[in-house]
N, C-alpha and C positions, 0 to 999 in steps of 0.2 A: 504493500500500500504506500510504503514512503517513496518506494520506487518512482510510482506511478505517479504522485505529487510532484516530486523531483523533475520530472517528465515534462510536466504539463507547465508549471514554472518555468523553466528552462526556453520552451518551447514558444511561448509568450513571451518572454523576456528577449530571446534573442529576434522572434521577428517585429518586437518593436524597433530594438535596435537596428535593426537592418531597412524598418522602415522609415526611418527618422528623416535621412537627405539621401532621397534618390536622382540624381542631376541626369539628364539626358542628353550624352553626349553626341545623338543623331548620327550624322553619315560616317563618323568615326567607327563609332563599334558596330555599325550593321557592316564595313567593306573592311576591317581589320583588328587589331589588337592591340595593348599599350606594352611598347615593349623598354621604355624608361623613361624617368619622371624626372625635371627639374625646372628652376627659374630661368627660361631665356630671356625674357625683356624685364630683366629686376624689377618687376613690381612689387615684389615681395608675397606672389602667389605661383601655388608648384603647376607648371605647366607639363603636358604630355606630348609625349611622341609616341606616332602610331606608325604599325606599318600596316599597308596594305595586305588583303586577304590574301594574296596570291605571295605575300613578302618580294613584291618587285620592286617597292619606294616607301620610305618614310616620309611622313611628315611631322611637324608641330603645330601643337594644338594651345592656343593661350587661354586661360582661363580667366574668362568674360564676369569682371562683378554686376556690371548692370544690369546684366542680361541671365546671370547667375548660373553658366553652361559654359563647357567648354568652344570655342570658335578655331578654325584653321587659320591660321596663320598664311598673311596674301602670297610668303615665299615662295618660290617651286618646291614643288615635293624631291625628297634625296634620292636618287634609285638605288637598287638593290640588287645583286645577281649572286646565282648560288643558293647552296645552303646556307639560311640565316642560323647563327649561334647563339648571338647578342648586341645588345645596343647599349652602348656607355655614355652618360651624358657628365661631360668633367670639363673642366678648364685646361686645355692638354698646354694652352700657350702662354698661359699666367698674365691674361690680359683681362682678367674680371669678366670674363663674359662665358657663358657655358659651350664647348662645342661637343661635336655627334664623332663617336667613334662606333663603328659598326666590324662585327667579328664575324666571316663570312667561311665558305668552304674555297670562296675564289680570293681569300686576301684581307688584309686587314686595312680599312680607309675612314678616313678621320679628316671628318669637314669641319674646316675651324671658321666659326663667325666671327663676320669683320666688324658689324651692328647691326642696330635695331631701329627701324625709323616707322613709327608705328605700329601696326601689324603687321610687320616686312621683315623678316631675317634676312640679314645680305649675309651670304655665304663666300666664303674664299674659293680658291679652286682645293676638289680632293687630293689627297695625300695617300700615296697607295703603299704598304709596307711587306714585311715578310708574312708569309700565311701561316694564322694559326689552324692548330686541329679539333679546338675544341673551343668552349666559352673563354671571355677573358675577367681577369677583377683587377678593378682597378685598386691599387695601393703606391704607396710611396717604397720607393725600395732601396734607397741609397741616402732619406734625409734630406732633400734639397729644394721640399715642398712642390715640387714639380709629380705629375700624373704620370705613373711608370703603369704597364701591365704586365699581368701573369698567367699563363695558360700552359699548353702545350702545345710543343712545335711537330718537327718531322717525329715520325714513329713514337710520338706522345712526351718526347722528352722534355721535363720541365726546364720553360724559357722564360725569359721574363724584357720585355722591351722596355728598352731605356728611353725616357724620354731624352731629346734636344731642343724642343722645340724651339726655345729661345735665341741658341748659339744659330741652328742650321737648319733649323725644321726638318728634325729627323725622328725615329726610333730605333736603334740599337737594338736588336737580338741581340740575347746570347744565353746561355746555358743556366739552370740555376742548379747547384750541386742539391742531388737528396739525397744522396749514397746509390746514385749510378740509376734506380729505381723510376720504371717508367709510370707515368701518371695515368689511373683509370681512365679509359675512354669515355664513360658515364659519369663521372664525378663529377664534384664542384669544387671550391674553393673560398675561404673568410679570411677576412683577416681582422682580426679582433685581438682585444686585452682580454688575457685569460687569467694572470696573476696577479691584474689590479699593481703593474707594477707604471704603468699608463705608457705602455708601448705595448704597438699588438704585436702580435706573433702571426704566421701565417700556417693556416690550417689548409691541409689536401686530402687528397685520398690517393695511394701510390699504389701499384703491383706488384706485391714481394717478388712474385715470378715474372719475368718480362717473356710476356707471351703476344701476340700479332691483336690485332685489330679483327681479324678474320677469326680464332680462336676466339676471341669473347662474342662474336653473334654468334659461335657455334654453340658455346656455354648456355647463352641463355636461352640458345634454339630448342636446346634440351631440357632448360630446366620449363620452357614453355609446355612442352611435349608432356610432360612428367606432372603436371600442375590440372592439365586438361585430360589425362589419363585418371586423376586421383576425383576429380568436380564428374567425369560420366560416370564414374565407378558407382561411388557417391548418390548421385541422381538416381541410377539403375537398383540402386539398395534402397532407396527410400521409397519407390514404388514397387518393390514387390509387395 
């Protein structure tokens, strides 16, 4: 019986909450998805980037107080090719202003914005760098306040690109030591304080055994196999 209290509380409680502010983003979420969230025209409200449903282009979306909805932004939308990973919205140039780093299967390219003049993002030209193989996080990795990334590179090996942007508008690959250890092709990546000693650490997920790319969809081809064997088995015993 407390269960079922428990239950019904819960259950009210959460869909008022969820009814509270429901904002209609319109042509946004019906033709895509928010794939990063931040301040492009400093107003001091978090705007969105969306990429289309097909992930052929991003755009931004400013968040409208008048009008109290999200609006697109008059820029051009950014395009997109490949498999999308992810989308990083950081100041990669250290010029106060946010720009788009996008982690693709074709390359890694980072539009830096030059301003803002109304609902207009003036974009620089792209910046095309080494290809990652997987998601990237953005962290500081060397202390110099500047937006470094971390992913993995060729055959998963963890990389970490340097930022330049200042000196040469560049990124630097290069290698990041984990004891040889190739990075899950599924994983993710944090970089957080864990010791409260107020510097993060950074968190992965590695492969004691460095095994192919093709070896892990075999892995989980079987453990798919093994799962849908155990759920008919299952079904076929609850109706005898």
């Amino acid at each position: 019986m407390r269960g079922i209290i428990i239950f019904i509380v819960q259950f009210i409680f959460c869909s008022a909450l969820v009814n509270i502010e429901l904002f209609d983003l319109g042509r946004a979420m019906q033709t895509g998805s928010v794939v990063a969230f931040g301040d492009f025209n400093s107003d001091r409200f978090v705007d969105l980037v969306i990429a289309s449903e097909n992930n052929s282009a991003i755009m931004v979306y400013f968040w409208n107080t008048d009008r109290n909805t999200f609006v697109p932004s008059q820029s051009s939308e950014l395009p997109l090719s490949g498999h999308l990973f992810n989308v990083i919205a950081a100041d990669f140039d250290y010029d106060g202003r946010l720009d788009v780093a996008v982690a693709s299967s074709d390359g890694l390219f980072i539009h830096l914005q030059q301003d803002t003049v109304d609902q207009d993002l003036i974009w620089q030209s792209r910046l095309d760098f080494a290809k990652p193989s997987g998601p990237l996080l953005a962290f500081d990795a060397d202390g110099d306040m500047l937006v470094d990334l971390f992913g993995s590179c060729e055959e998963y090996t963890a990389c970490v690109w340097h930022n330049n942007m200042i000196s040469n508008h560049s990124m630097n690959i290069g290698e990041w030591g984990i004891d040889g250890f190739p990075l899950v092709p599924f994983g993710s990546h944090a970089f957080v304080d864990l010791n409260g000693d107020c510097r993060a650490e950074l968190v992965t997920v590695v492969c004691l055994v460095n095994i192919t790319y093709a070896t892990y969809l075999f892995i989980y081809f079987i453990i798919a196999i093994i799962i849908i064997f155990i759920i008919n088995t299952f079904c076929c015993y609850c109706t005898m």
